[in-house]
PDB file of N, CA, C and O in Angstrom:
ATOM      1  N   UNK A   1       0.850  -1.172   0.000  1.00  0.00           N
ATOM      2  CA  UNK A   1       0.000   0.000   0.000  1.00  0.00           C
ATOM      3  C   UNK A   1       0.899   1.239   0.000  1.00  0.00           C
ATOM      4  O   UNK A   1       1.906   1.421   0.683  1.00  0.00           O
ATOM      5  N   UNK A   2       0.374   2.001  -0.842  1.00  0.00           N
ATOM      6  CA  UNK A   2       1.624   3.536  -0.915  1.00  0.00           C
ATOM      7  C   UNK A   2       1.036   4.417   0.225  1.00  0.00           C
ATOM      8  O   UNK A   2      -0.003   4.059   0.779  1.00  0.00           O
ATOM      9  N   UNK A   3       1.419   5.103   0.442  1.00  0.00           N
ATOM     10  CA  UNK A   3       1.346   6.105   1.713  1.00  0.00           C
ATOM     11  C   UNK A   3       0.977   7.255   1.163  1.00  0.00           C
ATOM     12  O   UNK A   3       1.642   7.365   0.133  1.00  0.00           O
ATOM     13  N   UNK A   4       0.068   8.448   1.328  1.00  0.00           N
ATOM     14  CA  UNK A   4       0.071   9.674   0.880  1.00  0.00           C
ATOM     15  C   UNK A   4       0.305  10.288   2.413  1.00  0.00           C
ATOM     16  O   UNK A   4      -0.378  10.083   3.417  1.00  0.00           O
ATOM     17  N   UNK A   5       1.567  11.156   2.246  1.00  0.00           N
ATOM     18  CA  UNK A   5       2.047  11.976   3.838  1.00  0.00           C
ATOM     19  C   UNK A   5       1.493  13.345   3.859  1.00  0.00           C
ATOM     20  O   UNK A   5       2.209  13.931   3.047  1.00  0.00           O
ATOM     21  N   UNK A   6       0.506  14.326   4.385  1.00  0.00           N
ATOM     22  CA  UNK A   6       0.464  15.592   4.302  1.00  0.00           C
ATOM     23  C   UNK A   6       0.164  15.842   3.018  1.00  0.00           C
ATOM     24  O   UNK A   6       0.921  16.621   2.439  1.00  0.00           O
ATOM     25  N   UNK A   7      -1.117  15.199   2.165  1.00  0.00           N
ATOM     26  CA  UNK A   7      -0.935  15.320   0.243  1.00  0.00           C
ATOM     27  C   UNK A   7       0.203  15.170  -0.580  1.00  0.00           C
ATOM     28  O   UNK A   7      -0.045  15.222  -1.784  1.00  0.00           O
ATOM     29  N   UNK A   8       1.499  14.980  -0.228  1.00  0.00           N
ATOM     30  CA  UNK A   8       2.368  14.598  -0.893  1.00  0.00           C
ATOM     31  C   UNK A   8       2.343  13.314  -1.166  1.00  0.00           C
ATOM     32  O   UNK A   8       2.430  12.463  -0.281  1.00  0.00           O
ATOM     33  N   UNK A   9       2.194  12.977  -2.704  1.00  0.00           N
ATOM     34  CA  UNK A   9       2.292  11.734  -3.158  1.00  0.00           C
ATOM     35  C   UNK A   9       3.808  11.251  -3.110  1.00  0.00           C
ATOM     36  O   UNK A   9       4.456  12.186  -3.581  1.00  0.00           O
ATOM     37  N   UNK A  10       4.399  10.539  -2.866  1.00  0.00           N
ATOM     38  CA  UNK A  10       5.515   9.894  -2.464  1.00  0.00           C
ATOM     39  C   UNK A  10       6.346   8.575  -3.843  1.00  0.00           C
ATOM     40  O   UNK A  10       7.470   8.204  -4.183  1.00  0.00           O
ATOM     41  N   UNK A  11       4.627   8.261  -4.272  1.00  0.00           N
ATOM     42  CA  UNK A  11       4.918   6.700  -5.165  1.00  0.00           C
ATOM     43  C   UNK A  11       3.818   6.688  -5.953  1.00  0.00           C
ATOM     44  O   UNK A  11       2.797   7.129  -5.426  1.00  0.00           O
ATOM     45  N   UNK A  12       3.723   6.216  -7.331  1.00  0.00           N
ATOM     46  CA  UNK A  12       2.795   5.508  -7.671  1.00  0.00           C
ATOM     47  C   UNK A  12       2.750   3.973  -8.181  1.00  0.00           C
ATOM     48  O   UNK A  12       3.632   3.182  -7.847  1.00  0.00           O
ATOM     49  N   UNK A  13       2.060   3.738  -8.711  1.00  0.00           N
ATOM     50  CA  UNK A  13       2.401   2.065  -8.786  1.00  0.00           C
ATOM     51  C   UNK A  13       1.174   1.632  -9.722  1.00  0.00           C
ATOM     52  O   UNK A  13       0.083   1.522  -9.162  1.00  0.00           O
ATOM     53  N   UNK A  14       1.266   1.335 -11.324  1.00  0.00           N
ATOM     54  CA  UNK A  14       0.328   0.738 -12.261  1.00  0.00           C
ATOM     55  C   UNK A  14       0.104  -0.559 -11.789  1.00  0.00           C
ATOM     56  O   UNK A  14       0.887  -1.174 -11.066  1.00  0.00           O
ATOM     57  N   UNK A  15      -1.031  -0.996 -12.224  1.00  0.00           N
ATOM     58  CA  UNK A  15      -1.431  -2.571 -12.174  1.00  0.00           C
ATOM     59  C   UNK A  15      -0.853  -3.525 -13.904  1.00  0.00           C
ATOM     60  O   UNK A  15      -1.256  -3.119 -14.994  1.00  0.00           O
ATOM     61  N   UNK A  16      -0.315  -4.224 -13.828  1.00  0.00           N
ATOM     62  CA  UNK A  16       0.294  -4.945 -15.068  1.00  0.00           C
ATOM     63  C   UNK A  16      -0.218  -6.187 -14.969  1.00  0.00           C
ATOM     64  O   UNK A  16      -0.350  -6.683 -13.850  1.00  0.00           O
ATOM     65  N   UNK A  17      -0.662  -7.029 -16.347  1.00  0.00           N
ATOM     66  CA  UNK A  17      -0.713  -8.055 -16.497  1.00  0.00           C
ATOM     67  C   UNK A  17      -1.966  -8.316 -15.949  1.00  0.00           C
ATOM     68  O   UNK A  17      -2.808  -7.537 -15.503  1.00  0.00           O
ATOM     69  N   UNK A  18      -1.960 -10.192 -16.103  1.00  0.00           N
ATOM     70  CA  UNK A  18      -3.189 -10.537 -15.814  1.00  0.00           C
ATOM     71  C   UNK A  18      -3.182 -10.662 -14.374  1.00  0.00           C
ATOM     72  O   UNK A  18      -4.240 -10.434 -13.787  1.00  0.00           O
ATOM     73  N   UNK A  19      -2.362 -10.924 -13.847  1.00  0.00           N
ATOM     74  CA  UNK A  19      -1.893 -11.042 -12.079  1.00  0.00           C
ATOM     75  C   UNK A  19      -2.058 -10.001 -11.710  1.00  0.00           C
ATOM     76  O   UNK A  19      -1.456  -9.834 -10.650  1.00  0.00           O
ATOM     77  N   UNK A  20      -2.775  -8.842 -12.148  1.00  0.00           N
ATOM     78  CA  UNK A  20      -2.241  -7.862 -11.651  1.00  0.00           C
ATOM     79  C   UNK A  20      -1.240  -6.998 -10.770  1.00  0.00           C
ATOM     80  O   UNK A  20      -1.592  -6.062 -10.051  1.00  0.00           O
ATOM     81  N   UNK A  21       0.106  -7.468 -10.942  1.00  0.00           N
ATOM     82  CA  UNK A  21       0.711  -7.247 -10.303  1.00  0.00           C
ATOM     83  C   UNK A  21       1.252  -5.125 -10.363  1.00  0.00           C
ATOM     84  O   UNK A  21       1.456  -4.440 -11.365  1.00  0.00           O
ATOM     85  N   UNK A  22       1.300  -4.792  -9.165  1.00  0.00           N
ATOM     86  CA  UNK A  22       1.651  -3.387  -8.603  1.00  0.00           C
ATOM     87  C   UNK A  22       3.324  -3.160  -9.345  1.00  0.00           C
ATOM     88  O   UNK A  22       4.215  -3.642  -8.645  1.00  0.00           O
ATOM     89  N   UNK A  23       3.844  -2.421 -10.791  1.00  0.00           N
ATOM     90  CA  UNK A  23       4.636  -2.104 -10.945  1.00  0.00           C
ATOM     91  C   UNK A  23       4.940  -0.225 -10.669  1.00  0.00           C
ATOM     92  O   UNK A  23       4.055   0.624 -10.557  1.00  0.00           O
ATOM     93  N   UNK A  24       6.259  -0.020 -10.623  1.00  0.00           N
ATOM     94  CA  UNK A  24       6.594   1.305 -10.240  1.00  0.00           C
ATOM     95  C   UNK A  24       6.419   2.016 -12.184  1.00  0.00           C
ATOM     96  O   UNK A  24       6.832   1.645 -13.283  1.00  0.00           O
ATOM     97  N   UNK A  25       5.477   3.303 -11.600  1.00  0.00           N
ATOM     98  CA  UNK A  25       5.292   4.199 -12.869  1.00  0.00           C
ATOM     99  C   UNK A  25       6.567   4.825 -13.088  1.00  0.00           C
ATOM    100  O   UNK A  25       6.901   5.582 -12.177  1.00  0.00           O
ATOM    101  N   UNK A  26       7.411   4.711 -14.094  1.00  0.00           N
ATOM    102  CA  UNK A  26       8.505   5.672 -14.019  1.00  0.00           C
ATOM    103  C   UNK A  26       7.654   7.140 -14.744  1.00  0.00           C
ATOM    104  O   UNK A  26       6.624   7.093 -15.416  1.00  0.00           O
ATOM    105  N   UNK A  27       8.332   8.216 -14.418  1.00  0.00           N
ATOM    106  CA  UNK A  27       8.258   9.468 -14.694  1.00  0.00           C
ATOM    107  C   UNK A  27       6.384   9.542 -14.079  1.00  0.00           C
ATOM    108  O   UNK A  27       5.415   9.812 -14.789  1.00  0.00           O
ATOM    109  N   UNK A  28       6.374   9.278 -12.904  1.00  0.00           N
ATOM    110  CA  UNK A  28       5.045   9.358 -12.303  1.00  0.00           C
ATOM    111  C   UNK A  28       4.632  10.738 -12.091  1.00  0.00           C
ATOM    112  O   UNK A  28       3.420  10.873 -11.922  1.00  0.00           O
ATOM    113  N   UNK A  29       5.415  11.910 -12.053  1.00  0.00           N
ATOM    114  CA  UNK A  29       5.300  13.333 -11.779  1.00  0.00           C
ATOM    115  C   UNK A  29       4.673  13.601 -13.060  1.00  0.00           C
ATOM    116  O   UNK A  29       3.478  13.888 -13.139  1.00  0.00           O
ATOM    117  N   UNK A  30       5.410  13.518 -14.022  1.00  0.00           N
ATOM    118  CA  UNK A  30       4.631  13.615 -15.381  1.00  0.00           C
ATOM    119  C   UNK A  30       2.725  13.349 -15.555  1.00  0.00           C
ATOM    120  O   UNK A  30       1.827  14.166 -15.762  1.00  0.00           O
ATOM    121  N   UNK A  31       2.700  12.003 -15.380  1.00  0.00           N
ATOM    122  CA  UNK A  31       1.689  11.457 -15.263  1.00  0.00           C
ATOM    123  C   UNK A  31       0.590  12.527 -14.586  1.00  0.00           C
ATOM    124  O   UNK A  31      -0.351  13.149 -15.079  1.00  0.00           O
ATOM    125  N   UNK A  32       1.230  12.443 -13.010  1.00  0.00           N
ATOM    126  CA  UNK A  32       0.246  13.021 -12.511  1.00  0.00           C
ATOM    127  C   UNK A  32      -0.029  14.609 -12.397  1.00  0.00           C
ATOM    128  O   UNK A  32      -0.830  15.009 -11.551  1.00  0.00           O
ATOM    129  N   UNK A  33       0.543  15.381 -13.131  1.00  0.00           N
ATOM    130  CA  UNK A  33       1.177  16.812 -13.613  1.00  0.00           C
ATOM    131  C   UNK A  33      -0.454  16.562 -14.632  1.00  0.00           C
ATOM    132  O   UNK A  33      -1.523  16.917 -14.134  1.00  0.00           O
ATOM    133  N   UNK A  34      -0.404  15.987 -15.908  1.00  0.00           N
ATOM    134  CA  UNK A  34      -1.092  15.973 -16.856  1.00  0.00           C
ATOM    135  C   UNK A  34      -2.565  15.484 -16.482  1.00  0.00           C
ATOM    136  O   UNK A  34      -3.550  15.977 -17.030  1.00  0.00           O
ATOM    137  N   UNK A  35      -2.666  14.325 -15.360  1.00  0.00           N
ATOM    138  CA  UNK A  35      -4.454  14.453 -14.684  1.00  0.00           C
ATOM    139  C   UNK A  35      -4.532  15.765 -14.451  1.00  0.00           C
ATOM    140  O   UNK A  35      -5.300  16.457 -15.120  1.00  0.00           O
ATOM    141  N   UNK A  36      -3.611  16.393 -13.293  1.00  0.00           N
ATOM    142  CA  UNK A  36      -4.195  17.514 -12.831  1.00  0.00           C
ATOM    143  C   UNK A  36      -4.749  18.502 -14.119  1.00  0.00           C
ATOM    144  O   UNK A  36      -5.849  19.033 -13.972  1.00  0.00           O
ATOM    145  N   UNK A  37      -4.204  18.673 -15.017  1.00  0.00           N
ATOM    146  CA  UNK A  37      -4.308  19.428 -15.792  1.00  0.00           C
ATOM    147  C   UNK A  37      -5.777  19.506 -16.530  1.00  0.00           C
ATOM    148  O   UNK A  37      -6.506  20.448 -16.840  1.00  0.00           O
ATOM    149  N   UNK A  38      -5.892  17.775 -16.698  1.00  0.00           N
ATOM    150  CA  UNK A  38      -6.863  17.642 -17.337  1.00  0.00           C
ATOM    151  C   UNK A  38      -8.382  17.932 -16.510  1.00  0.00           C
ATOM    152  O   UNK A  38      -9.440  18.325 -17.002  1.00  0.00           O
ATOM    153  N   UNK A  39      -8.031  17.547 -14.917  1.00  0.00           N
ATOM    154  CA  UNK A  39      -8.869  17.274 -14.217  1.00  0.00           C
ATOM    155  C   UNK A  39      -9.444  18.644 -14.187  1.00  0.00           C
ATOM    156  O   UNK A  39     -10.671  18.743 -14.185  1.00  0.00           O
ATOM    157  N   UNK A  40      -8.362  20.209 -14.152  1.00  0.00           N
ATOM    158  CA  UNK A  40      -8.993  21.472 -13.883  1.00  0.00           C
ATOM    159  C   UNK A  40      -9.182  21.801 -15.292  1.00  0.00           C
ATOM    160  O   UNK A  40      -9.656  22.876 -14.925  1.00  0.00           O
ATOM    161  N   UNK A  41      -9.252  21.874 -16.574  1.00  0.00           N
ATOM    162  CA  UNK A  41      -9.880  22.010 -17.619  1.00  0.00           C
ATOM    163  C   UNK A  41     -11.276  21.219 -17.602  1.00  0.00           C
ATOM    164  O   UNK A  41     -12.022  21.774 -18.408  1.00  0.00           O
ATOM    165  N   UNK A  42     -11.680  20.522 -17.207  1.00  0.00           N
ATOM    166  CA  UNK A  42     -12.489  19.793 -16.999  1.00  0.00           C
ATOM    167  C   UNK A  42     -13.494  20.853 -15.766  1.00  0.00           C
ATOM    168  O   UNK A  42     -14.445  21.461 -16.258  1.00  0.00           O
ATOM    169  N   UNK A  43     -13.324  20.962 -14.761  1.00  0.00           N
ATOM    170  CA  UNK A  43     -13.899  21.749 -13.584  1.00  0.00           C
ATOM    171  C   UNK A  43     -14.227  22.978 -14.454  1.00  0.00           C
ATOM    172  O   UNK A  43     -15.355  23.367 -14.755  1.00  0.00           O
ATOM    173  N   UNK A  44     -13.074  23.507 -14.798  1.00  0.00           N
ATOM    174  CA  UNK A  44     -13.440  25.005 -15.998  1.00  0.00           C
ATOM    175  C   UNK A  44     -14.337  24.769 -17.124  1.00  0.00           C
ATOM    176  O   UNK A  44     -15.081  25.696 -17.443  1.00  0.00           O
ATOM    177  N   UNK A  45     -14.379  23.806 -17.698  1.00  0.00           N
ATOM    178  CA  UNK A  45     -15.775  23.917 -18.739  1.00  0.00           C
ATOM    179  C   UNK A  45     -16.805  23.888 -18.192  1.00  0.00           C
ATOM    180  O   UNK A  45     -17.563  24.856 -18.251  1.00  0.00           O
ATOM    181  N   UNK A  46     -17.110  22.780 -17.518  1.00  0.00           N
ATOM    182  CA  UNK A  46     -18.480  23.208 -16.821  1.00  0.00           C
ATOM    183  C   UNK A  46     -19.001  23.916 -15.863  1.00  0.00           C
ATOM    184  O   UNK A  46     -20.189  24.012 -15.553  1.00  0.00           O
ATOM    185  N   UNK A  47     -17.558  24.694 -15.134  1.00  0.00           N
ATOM    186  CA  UNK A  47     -18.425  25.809 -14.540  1.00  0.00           C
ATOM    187  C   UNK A  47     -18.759  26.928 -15.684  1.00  0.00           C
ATOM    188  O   UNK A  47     -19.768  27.620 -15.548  1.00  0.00           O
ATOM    189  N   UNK A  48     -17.952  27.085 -16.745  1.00  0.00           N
ATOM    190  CA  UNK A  48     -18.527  27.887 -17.400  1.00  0.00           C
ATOM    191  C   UNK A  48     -19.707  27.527 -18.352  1.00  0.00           C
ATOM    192  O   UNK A  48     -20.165  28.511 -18.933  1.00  0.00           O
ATOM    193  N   UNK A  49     -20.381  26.175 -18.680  1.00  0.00           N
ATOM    194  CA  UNK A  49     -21.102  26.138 -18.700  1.00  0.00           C
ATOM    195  C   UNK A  49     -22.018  26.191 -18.351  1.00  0.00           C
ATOM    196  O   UNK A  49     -22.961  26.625 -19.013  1.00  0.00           O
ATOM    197  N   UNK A  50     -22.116  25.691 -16.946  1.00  0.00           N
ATOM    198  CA  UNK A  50     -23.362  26.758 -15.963  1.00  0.00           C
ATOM    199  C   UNK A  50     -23.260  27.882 -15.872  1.00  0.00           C
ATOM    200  O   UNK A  50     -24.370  28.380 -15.683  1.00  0.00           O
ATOM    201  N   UNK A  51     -22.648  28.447 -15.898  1.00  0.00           N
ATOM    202  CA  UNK A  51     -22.342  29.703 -15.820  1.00  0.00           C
ATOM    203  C   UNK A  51     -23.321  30.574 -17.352  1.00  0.00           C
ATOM    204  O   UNK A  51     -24.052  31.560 -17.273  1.00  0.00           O
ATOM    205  N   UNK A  52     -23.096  30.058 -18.149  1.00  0.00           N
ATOM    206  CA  UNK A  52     -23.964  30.387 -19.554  1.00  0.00           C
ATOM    207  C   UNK A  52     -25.253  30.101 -19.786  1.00  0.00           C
ATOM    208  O   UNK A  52     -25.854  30.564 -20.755  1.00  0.00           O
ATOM    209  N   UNK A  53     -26.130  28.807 -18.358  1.00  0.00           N
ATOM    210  CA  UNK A  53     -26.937  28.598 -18.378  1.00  0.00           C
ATOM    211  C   UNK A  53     -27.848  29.745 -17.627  1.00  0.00           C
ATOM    212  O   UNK A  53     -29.036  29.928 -17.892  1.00  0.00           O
ATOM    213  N   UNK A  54     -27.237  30.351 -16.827  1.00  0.00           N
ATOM    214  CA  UNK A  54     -27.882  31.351 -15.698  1.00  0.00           C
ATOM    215  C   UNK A  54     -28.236  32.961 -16.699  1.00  0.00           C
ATOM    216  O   UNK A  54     -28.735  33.938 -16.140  1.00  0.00           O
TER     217      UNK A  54
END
């Protein structure tokens, strides 16, 4: 199990294969750099789409 300390992510870890076995994401900052990104473009369209509904 990975640890999140104080919101600092520390590790991540993909699922591989049919075993699913827990491998280490290399360049995991990346990765999770580009959710965030996507995640607040995402929050921003639809508030401005409600926002156009009012």
């Amino acid at each position: 199990m990975n640890r999140i300390y104080q919101g600092k992510v520390t590790n991540v870890e993909i699922l591989k294969g049919k075993d699913g076995k827990p491998e280490p994401l290399p360049d995991w900052q990346d990765a999770l750099w580009q959710h965030h990104q996507l995640f607040q473009d995402a929050v921003n369209y639809y508030t401005l789409a409600l926002a156009a509904l009012a």
